[in-house]
N, C-alpha and C positions, 0 to 999 in steps of 0.2 A: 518605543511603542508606548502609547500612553494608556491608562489604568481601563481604559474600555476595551482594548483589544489583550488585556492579559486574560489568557486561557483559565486562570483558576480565581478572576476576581468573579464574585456574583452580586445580586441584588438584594436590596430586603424586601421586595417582591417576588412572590413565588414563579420562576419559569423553567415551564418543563423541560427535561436535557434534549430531547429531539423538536422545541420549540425551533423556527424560522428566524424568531427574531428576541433573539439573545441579548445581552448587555454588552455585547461582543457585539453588535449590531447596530441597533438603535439606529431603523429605517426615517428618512422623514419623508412627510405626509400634509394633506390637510384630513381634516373634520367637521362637522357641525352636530353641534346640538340640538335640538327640538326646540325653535325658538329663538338660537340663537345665530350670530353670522357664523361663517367658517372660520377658522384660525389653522396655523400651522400646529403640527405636533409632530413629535415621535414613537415611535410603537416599543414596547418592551412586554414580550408575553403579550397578554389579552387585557393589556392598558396601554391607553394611548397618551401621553403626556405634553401636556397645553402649554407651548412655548410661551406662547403673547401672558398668558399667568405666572408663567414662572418667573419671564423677565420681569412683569410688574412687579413680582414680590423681591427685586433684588439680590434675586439668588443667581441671576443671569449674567451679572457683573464680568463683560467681557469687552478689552480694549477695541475700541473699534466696531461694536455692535449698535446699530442707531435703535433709538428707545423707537417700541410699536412695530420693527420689521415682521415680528410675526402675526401680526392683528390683521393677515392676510386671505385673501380665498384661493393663494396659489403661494408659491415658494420663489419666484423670480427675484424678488428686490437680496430673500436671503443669500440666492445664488449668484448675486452678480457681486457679491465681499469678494474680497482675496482670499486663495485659497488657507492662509495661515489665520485669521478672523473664525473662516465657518471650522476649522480644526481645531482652534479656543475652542470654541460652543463646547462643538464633542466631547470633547477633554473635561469641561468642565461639567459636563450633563452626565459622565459615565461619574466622575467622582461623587456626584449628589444621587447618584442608585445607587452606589456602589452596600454594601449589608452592612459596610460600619461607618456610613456617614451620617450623623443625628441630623442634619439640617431640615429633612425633607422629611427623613421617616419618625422623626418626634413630633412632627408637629400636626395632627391629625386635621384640624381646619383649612392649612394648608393642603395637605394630602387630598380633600376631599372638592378643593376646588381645581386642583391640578390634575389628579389622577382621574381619568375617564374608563370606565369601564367599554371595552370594544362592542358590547351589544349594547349600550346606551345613544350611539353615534354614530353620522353617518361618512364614511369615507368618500374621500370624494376627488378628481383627478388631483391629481398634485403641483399641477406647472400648467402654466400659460403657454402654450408649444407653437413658436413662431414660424419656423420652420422645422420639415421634416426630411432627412435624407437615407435614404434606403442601400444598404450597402449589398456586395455580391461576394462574401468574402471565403466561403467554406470551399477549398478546392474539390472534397468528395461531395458535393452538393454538386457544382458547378458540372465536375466530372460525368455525373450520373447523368444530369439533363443532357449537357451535351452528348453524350451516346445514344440517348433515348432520339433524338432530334440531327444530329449530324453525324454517329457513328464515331468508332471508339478510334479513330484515327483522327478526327477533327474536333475529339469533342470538347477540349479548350479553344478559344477565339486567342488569337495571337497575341494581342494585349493583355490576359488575364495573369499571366506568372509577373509581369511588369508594374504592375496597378491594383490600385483597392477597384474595383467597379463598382458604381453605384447609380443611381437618378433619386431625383426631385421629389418626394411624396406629396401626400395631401393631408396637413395640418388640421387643416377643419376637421376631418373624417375618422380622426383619433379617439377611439374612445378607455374608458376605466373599466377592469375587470366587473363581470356581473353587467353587462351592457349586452342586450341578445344585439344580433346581427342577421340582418334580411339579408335573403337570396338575391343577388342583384340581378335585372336583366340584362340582354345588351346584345351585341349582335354576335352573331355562331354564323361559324359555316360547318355544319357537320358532313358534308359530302365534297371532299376535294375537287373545285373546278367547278364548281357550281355556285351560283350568286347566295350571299347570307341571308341569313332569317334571323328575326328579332325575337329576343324569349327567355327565359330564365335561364341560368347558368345550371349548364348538366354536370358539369365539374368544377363545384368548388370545393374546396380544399384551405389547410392551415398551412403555417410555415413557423416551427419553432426557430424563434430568433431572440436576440439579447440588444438592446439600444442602451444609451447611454448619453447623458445632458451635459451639452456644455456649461460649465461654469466660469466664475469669474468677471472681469469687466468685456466688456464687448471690444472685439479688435475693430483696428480700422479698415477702411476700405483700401485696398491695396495692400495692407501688409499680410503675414505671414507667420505659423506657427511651426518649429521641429519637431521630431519627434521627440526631443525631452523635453520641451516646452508644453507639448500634449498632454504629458502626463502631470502637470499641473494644472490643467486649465477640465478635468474630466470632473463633475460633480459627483456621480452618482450612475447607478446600471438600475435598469428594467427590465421585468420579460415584454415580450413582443410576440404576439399573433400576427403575422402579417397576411391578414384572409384573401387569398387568390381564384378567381376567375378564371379556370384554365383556358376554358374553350373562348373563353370572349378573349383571352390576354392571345390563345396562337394565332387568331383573327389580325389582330389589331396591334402586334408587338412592334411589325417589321414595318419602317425602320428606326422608330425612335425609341421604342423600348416601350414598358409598361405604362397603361394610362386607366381606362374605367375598372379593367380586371383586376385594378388595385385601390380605387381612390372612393371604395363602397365603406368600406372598413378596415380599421386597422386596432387592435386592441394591447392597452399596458396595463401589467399589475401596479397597485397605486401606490405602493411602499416603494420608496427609491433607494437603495442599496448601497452605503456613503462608500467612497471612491476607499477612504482610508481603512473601513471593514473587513475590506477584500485583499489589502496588501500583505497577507500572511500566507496567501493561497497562490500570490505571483509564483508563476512558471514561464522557461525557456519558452519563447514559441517554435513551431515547426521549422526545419529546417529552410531556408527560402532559396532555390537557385532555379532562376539564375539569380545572383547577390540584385537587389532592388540599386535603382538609383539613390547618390547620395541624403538626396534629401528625406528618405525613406529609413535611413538608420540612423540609427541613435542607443546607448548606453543604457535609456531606461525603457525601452522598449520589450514590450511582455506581454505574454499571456495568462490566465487564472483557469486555478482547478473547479469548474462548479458545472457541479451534475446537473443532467435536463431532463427530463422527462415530460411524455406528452401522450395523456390517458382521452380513451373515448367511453361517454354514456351515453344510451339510447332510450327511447321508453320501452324498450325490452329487458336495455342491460344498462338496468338503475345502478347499478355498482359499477364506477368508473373501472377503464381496463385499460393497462397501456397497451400502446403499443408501437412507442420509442422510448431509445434511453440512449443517452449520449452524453457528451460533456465539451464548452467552453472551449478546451483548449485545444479542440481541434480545428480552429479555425486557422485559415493559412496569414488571413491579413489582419493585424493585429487594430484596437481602437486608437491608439497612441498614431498609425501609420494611416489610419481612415481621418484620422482628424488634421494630420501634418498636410495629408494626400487635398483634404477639399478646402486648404486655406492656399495652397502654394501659387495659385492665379490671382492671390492677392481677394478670394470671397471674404468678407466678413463675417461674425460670428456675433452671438447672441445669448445670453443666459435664457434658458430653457429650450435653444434648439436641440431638438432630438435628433441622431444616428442610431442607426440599427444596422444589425451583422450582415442581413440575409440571413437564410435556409441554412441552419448548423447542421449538421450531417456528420457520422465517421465513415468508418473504414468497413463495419458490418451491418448486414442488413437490418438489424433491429434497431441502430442508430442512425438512419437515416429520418429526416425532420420534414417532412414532407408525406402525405401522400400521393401526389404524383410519382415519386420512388419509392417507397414504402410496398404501393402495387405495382410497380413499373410498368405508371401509364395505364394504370387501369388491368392490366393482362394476370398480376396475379393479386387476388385480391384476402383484405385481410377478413379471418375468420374468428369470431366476437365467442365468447362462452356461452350467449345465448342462442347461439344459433346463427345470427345474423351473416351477412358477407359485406364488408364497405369496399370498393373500390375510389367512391369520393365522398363526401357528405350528404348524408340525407339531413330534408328536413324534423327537427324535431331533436338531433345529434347534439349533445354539447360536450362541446373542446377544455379539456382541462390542462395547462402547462405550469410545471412547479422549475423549481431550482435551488439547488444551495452548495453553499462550500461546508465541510467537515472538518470540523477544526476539534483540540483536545477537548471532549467534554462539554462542547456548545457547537452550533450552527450558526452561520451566516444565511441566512437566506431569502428567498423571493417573495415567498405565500405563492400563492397561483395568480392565473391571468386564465378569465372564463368565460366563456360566450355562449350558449346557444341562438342553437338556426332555426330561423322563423321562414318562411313560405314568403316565394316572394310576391311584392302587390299584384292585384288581379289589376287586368286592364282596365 
């Protein structure tokens, strides 16, 4: 483990112990300044630290790093190094915060053009995202819909124990936390058997999920990644709002799956969570039977312990209120098995393509990531300390989704991913 993920190194920058983003951390990001272009950084506490300056000041001295990759407005060029290049950086960026390295904190002119204060700057997406592919991986997600919709005897689909499930997102439609998000229209049929009507969405709804960027150099067309091969080629984890349409999406699902009820919005927190961060919090994943096909295991394949949560405010109840809480590792089909699963037809791959979980869900009602199961389907619906009742989102509601891992005396973690709901356009 190198000197950034040790539990008792700290900074000679002050950060709080229930801070997100630790030394133990160190998310990357872009920025801008007032005035100036974007560059890449990384976050420690409530400073964000300006790679493309620090390289220039040749404190960045790493084999294999091309001089300017950070003088970027997205992070792709840094993401497509091998993965032993962008784990230099880290190594060498935790030992220059680390509270007894002189290099950075003796030298205040330095400090003062490298260190960015987080309320002087603007965050801003973090990656170029070429493609986007949406997984269906949470079996008590999968479970719950299914019974709500085909009964508790059919409510896995045959293929689901066998496969990651997933389809095709929409790239464009990705946006960075703090990004409101309109009601989309689209067509409903609210009375079975009866021809649709075009109109706003009566049910929409969030879906707490977790994605994550491929890294590395881009495969070829036609070949193929394992699942230990996966787990080098994984950059970095995001939260994921994935904002759903119910009523347009049960119109319009069958039979090729999700299309408008998904491709209005889709929301990421903009700090990317380094792959190697998170390797102190690996866990077993869920038992799998029936045993996957061979190409589906592997040795490094895993799960992570990081708590989710998923709070609602309204203009009644200014004080965000959860009301899910869950964790990571109950997901049945793992990233390593999502990323082996969508390369094994020989698809190509790209730095900065995004994957996401799907709908993470446990095993109790308060961990379900959804509200479509949260009220199941609307029937029972949740009750706000101001009073309120949501069955699905009103306008005016905004979605707040946090996450982290818990480690000795520091946190790993997400920040949030947040939206508010605007009215959708009049005609």
């Amino acid at each position: 483990m190198d000197s950034t993920g040790t539990p008792a190194a700290q900074s000679f920058l002050e950060v709080a112990a229930d801070s997100h983003f630790s030394l133990q951390n160190l998310p990357w990001g872009v920025v801008a300044r007032p005035g100036e272009e974007p560059r890449c950084a990384v976050r420690l506490g409530d400073w964000a630290i300006d790679l493309a300056r620090l390289q220039a000041s040749d404190l960045l001295a790493v084999a294999g790093l091309p001089n300017g990759v950070f003088e970027r407005d997205a992070l792709n060029d840094f993401m497509a190094l091998p993965a032993s290049v962008r784990r230099a950086v880290r190594a060498r960026l935790g030992a220059l915060l680390r509270r007894d390295a002189p290099q950075l904190r003796d030298d205040p002119a330095l400090r003062r053009r490298v260190l960015l204060p987080l309320a002087d700057v603007t965050v801003l997406a973090p990656v170029r995202i070429g493609d986007y592919t949406d997984f269906y991986s949470s079996r008590d997600h999968a479970t719950n819909v299914g019974i709500m919709f085909r009964g508790r005897q059919n409510a896995l689909m045959p293929n689901w124990l066998h496969l990651p499930v997933g389809y095709h997102g929409r790239a464009s439609s990705i946006v960075p936390s703090g990004t409101a998000v309109r009601r989309p229209r689209g067509q409903l049929q609210p009375n079975a058997g009866e021809p649709p009507v075009f109109g706003p969405s009566r049910l929409l709804d969030f879906e707490l999920e977790v994605g994550f960027f491929y890294g590395g150099p881009p495969t070829e067309l036609g070949s193929t990644l394992s699942v230990d091969a996966a787990d080098d080629r994984i950059f970095g984890l995001v939260l994921v709002n994935d904002w759903s349409a119910r009523d347009v999406q049960a119109w319009e699902y069958q039979p090729l799956g999700p299309f408008t009820a998904k491709n209005f919005a889709t929301s990421i927190s903009p700090w990317v969570v380094p792959w190697e961060a998170l390797q102190p919090f690996r866990r077993e994943p869920p038992p799998q039977d029936p045993a996957p096909l061979p190409y589906l295991r592997g040795e490094r394949n895993a799960s992570f312990d990081i708590a989710l949560e998923v709070a609602l405010a309204t203009p009644r109840q200014t004080a965000p209120h959860p009301v899910c809480r869950t964790n990571f590792r109950h997901l049945y089909w793992t990233m390593q098995q999502q990323l082996a699963h969508h390369t094994v037809t020989g698809c190509n791959v790209r730095p900065g393509d995004l994957m996401a979980s799907g709908t993470i869900s446990g095993p109790d009602r308060d961990s379900r990531g959804s509200l479509l199961e949260l009220t199941w389907r609307g029937s029972e619906p949740i009750r706000l300390p101001s009073g309120e009742e949501r069955r699905f989102l009103e306008d005016g509601d905004t979605v707040i989704m946090t996450g982290w891992s818990q480690g000795d005396g520091y946190r790993v973690g997400f920040g949030e991913v947040r939206g508010d709901v605007l009215p959708a356009r009049p005609d």
